[in-house]
Structure formats: structure tokens, C-alpha cells
One Martini backbone bead per residue (centre of mass of N, CA, C, O) as a GRO file, in nm:
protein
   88
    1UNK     BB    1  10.919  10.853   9.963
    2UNK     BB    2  10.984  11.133   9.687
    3UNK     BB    3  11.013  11.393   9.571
    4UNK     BB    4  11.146  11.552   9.357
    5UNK     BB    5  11.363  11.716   9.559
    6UNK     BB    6  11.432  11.471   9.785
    7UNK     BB    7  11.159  11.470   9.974
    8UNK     BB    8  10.936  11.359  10.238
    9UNK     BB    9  10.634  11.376  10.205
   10UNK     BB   10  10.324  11.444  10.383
   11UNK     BB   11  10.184  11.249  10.458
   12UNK     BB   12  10.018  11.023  10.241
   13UNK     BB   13   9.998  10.824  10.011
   14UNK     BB   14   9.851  10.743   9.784
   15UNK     BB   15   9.721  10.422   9.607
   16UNK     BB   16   9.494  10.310   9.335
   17UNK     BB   17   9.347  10.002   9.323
   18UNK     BB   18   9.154   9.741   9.162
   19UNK     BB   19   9.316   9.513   9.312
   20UNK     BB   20   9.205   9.292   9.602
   21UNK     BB   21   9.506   9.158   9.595
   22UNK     BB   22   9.696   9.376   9.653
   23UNK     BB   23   9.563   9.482   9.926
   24UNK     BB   24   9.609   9.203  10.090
   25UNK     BB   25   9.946   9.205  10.016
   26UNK     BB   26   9.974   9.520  10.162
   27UNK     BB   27   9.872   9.402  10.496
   28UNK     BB   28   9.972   9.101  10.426
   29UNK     BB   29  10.295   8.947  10.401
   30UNK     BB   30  10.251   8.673  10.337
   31UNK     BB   31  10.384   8.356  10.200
   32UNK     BB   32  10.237   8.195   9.942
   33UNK     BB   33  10.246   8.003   9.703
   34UNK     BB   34  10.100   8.226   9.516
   35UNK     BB   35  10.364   8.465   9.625
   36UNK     BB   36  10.690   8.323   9.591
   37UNK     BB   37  10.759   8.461   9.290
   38UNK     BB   38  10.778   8.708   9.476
   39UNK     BB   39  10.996   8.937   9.537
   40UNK     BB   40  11.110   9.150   9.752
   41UNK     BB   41  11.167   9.413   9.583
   42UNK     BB   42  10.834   9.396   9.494
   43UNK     BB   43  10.789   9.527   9.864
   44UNK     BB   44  10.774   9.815   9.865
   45UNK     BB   45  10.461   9.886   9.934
   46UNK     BB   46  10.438   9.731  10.197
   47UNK     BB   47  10.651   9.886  10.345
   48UNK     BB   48  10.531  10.183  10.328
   49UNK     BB   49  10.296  10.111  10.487
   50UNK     BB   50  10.435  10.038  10.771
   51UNK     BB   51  10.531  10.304  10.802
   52UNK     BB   52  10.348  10.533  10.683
   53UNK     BB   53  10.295  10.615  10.389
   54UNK     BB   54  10.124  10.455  10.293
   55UNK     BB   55   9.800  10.431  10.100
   56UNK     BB   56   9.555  10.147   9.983
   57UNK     BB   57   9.347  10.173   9.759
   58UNK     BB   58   9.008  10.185   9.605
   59UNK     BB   59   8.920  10.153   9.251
   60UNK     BB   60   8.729  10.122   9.011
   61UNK     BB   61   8.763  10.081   8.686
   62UNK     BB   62   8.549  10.313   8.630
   63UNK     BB   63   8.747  10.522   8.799
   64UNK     BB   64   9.035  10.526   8.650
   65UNK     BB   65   9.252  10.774   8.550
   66UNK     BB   66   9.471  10.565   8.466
   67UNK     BB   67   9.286  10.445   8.171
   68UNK     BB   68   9.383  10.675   7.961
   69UNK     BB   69   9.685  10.551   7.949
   70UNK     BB   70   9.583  10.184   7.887
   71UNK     BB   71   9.330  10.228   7.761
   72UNK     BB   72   9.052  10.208   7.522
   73UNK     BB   73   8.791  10.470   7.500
   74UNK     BB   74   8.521  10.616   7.514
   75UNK     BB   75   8.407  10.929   7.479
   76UNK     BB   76   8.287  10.949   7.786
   77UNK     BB   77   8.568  10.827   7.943
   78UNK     BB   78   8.729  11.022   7.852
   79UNK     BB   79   8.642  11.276   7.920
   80UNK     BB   80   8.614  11.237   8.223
   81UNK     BB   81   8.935  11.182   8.270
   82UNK     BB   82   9.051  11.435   8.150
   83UNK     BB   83   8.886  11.570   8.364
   84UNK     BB   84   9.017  11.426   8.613
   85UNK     BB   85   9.337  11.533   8.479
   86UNK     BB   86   9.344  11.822   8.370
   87UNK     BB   87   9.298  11.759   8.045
   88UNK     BB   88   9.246  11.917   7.681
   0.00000   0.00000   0.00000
């Protein structure tokens, strides 16, 4: 991973997901029945870990406030990510 100047930033990047079968996958990258039909080139995240550059943390989903650009939310979780993500 390199920031916008094309350098590569210091320490981990986090990379945050509600999903534990991604977590799970991004640990273990065996190939099973249901994870064959996911490509080579998908598995970026994955070298990225091994490498020591990403690590995926859990996020629950009432937490993450990158739902406030992909889901329809009440006005109470609007402004709370809003407010996380420093938006007025």
C-alpha cells in the first residue's frame, strides 16, 4: 500500500470489517470448496497482512462509519458517523 505521494506510509494501515468470514480469510488463506471461485488477484489483502503492512480489525456494524456512505440511516447513527468521519 503507498499514500497518495507513492510512498509507502509507516506502520500498519487498519483496514476495518463487520465481516468474520473476511477476517478469518485474511489469517488462513487455504483454499476451500467455497472460497475457490474467489480469484488470485483478490487476495491483495491477504499479502498485504503477511507482508506486515495491513492489519483487519472487527468492527460491529452499528460501529462503522463508513455506513453512513452506503446505507440509508436514522438521523441519530447520521450524525454520530458524521460526527466520526469530522463531516458537518
Amino acid at each position: 500500500m503507498t499514500d497518495i505521494s507513492g510512498s509507502a506510509p509507516e506502520g500498519l494501515t487498519p483496514v476495518y470489517t463487520d465481516n468474520q468470514g473476511t477476517i478469518a480469510l485474511t489469517k488462513n488463506n487455504i483454499f476451500h470448496a467455497r472460497t475457490k471461485h474467489i480469484e488470485i488477484c483478490h487476495h491483495y489483502i491477504h499479502d498485504t497482512v503477511e507482508k506486515g503492512q495491513t492489519i483487519v480489525l472487527y468492527c460491529p456494524t452499528d460501529e462503522m462509519p463508513a455506513n453512513l456512505m452506503t446505507k440509508v440511516l436514522p438521523r441519530v447513527k447520521l450524525s454520530k458517523f458524521t460526527g466520526m468521519l469530522g463531516v458537518r
